[in-house]
Structures are given as C-alpha cells and as structure tokens.
N, C-alpha and C positions, 0 to 999 in steps of 0.2 A: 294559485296565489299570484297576483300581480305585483311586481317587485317593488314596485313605487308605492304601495300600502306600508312595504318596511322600512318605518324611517319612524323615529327616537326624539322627545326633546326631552330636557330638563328643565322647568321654569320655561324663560323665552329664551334659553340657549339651545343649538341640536346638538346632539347626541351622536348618534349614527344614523346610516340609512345604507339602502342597498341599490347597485346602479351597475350598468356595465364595465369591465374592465380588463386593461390587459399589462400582463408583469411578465417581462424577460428579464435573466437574469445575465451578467456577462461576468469572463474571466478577469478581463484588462478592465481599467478604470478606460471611461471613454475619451479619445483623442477627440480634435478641433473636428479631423475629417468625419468622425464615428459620429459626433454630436448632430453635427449639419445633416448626415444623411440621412438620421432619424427626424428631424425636423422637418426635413423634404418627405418624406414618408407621413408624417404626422399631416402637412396639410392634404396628401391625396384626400383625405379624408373629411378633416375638421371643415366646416363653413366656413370662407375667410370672414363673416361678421362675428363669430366668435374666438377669432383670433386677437382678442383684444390688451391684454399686459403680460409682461414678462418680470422676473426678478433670479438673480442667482445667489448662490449661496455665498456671497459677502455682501448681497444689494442690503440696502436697511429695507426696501417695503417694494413691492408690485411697481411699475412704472408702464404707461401707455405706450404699445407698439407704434402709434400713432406720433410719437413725438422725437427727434434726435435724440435724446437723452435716454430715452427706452432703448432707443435702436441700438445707441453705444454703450447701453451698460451692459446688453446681452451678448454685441460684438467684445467686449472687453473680457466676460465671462468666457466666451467660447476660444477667445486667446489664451488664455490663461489654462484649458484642461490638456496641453501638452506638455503642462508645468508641475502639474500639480495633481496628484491623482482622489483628491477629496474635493474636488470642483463638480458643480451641481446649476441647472438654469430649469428654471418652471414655466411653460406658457399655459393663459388662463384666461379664461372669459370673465371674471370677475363674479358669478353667480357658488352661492353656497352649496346649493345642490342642483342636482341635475344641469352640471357642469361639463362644459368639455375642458379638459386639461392633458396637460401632457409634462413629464419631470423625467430629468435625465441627468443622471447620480453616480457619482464615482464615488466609491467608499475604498479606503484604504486602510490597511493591516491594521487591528488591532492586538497592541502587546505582542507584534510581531505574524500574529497568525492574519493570514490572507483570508479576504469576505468578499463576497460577490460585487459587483456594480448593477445597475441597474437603470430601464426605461419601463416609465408604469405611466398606462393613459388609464382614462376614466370619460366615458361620456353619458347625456341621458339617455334614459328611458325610453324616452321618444324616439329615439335612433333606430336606424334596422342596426341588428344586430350582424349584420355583416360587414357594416364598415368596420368593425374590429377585425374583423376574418381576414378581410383585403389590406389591413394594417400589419396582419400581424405578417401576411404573406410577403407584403414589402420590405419590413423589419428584417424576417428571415435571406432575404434576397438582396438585403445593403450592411448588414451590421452582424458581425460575428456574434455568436451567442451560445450558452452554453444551454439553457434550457427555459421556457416559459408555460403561463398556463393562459386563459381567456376565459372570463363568464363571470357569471353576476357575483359580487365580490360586498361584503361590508365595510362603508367607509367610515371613520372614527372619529372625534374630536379629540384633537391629541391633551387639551387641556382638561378634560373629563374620560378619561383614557380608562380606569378601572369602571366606573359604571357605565360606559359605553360598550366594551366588554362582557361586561354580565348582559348587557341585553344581546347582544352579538350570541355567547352561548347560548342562550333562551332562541336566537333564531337555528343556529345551527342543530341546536336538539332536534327541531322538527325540519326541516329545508338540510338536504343532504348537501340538494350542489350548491349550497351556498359557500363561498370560499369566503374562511376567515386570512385575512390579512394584518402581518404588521413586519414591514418588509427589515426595521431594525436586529427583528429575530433571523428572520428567515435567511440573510444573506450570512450569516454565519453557517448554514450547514447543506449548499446546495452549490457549491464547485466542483463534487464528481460526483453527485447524486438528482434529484429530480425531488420535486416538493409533491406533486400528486396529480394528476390525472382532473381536469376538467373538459368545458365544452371543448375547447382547443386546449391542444397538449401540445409545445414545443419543444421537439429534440435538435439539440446542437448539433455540429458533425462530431465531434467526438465521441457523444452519444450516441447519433442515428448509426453510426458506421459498426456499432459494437452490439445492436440491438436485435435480436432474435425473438419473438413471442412464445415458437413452437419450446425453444430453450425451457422455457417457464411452463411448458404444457397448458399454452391459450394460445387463442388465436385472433385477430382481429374480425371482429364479429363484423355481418354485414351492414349497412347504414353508416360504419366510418369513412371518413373521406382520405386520403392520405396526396396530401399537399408536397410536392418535391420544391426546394426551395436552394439557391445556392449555398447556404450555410446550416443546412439542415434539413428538417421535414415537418411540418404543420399535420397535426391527428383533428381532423374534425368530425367532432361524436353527436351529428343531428343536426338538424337543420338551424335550430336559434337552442341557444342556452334552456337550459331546465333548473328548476329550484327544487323538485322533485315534495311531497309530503310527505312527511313520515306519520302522520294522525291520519292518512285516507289510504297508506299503505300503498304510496308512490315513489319509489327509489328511481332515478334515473338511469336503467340499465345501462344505457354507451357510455357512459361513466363509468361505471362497476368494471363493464369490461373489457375497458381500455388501462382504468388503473391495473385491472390480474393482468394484462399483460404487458403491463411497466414493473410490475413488480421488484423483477430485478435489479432497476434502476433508483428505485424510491429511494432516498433516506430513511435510516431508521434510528436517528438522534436529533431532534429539534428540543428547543429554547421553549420556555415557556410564552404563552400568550401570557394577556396581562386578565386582572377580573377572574370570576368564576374556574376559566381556564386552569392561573395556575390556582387560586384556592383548591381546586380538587383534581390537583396534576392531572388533567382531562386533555392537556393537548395530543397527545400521542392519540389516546384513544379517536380523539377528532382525525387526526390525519392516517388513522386506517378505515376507518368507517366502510371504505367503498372496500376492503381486501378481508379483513376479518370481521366475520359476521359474527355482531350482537355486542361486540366490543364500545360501540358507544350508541 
C-alpha cells in the first residue's frame, strides 16, 4: 500500500490522511535556546521554499516568514518560552496535505501533574524518507529528549476529530505500522516510559543508559541500525518506514522486534484515542499489537 492512497474526506472537508512524521517528546518545556536549535535542525532538512509562515500560540493566524511582522511575531514567540512553559511556534508551508511543517510545544502541568513537551514534524510523501532519519539524528544531537518515534503517522482534522478517528481505526486494523497519533493524550503518559516502537525509535539518555534487551530475553535482530547520538540513541528498523498489511498477512518484523525489546520501557497506561478507539476501549490493544499477539 502506498501511503498517499490513505487520505479521508468528508463532503469537501479532509478528514485524515497518512504522511511522514516524526514526534520526540521532552522533560522540560523548551527554552528560547532549545527552540532555535530545533529550528536549525528542522531546516538541514526542509526546502527553504517551503519554509513559508510561522504562527505561535498567542499569534491569532499564520503570518509570512517573508515579512518583518512574521519575522517578529516568531522572534517574540521564541522570547517569551524562557517565561512561560505553555509557549508553542508552528512553521508551515501553507499546504493542507502533504505538507512540510514543524511545531515546537511546551505543555505545562496539568492540575499540578507534570506532561511531556514536545517537537512533531510532518512532511510529504514525496520526500525520501530519510530526511526524517537525518532530522531526527540532529534533534538527538541538539535538544535533550526523553523519547521519540519516526514513520508514517495519521494526521487528523482536529474539527472532525471522532469521525477522523474511526477512519484512523479502520486504517490501523489493517496497516500495523501505522502510528496513531494525538499527542493531547500521549504527553500525559510518556516521562519515564516509551510510547512504542516504530521505523525509528528514540531513546533519551536516561532511557538509553538503563536499557538492556538481553534483560527482556530479546535481542536486537539484524537490519536494525543503532544511531549514537549526544543525547541519546536513534533505533533505525529498515531502510524506509513500512505500513506493513494485515489482509496479505504482512507484519513488519523490525518493528515487532525492536518493540520486544523495549518492552521494558513501554507504557502500560495511556488516555483514550478519541472515535472507534475509545468506543471500544481499543487503544491499549492498539498500542501492544507489535508485543502481544492476537490482541488486536
């Protein structure tokens, strides 16, 4: 299956669709310095013609990189995240899908309990699949981090969020490595834990440094890559991402067994998805798939 088949509309609104991506999660909400380096890392990558608007989370709407006013509403932004640990800045080519983008997220305590931060890029189809690889290696080698994942990811309309959803589950049934996302859940339950095992798996140092496989009685099979990184270590499982089928009875092995030997690391409390998910408390079963067999 070619990933750019899976995309969703309703009427003439979309829905979802499926695209490259890559999500690290962090301890601290990110400083001015953290922001910048992920920025600088995000262009090794990005085309500078798709470097076209920015907006942060008090901007009212997108403004053009291209204009003073862009330039200083993002300068203003990235002042302000040594102030403030729920400061957030988006850069965005302005395309709905098969977009490059890149969002860098400080979330802060909820009702007192501590939630992860976060940097999530997204680009097309059309891309190798490696400029995420060499992003994520950068990421790990400028910005402290506790854990991430990398590979083809479903992206949502947040305004049609339950029937996006349900078709999300409908893809996830059959495509194993397709990673469901919705990072409001996720940063609640992955500050000393690991969300699961894909193309690329990011361990933090405090994770890498505590991780054993033979501990778990696995091993890391051969075809993984193991990336050393200053602030941790990049697991890369094959050459380009897999969606794997489950109707042709195609599981993507370096997945299967790189999550058995995270295991120990995994979580094993997450938040409901939204749709199908939680209608039939299905996420858990979603997030072993690759560990316990027949469970979803």
């Amino acid at each position: 299956m070619n990933a750019t088949e899976l995309r969703a509309t309703r009427g003439r609104r979309w829905l979802c669709y499926v695209t490259p991506t890559l999500t690290m999660y962090m301890r601290d909400a990110p400083t001015q310095a953290v922001a910048r380096a992920a920025i600088d890392a995000y262009r090794l990558v990005c085309p500078a013609e798709r470097l076209l608007f920015g907006t942060g989370s008090q901007a009212p709407a997108f403004a053009p990189l291209s204009t003073a006013h862009g330039l200083d509403m993002i300068k203003e932004h990235l002042d302000s995240f040594d102030r403030r640990k729920d400061r957030g800045i988006v850069l965005w080519d302005g395309q709905l899908r098969e977009s490059w983008s890149l969002t860098i997220q400080g979330v802060g305590p909820d009702h007192g309990r501590a939630r992860a931060s976060f940097i999530h890029v997204y680009c097309p189809n059309e891309a190798d699949p490696n400029v995420l690889a060499q992003l994520a290696l950068a990421l790990a080698n400028r910005v402290p981090f506790l854990s991430g994942h990398v590979g083809l990811a479903a992206v949502f309309n947040a305004d049609l969020k339950n029937a996006a959803f349900d078709q999300v589950y409908a893809w996830a049934k059959r495509y194993p490595g397709l990673e469901v996302e919705d990072l409001n859940v996720t940063v609640n339950h992955v500050l000393d834990r690991i969300k699961g095992a894909n193309w690329l798996t990011m361990l933090g140092a405090e994770l890498a440094d505590g991780f054993d496989p033979a501990h778990a009685g696995a091993s890391l099979p051969s075809g993984i890559d193991v990336l050393a990184a200053r602030h941790g270590v990049v697991f890369k499982a094959g050459p380009v991402p897999q969606l794997g089928d489950r109707n042709r009875g195609d599981w993507p092995a370096p997945y299967v067994a790189m999550e058995r030997a995270l295991a120990p690391l995994k979580t094993t409390v997450h938040g409901e998805f939204a749709g199908r998910f939680s209608e039939e408390s299905a996420t858990s079963a979603w997030l072993q798939r690759f560990s316990v067999t027949g469970v979803w």
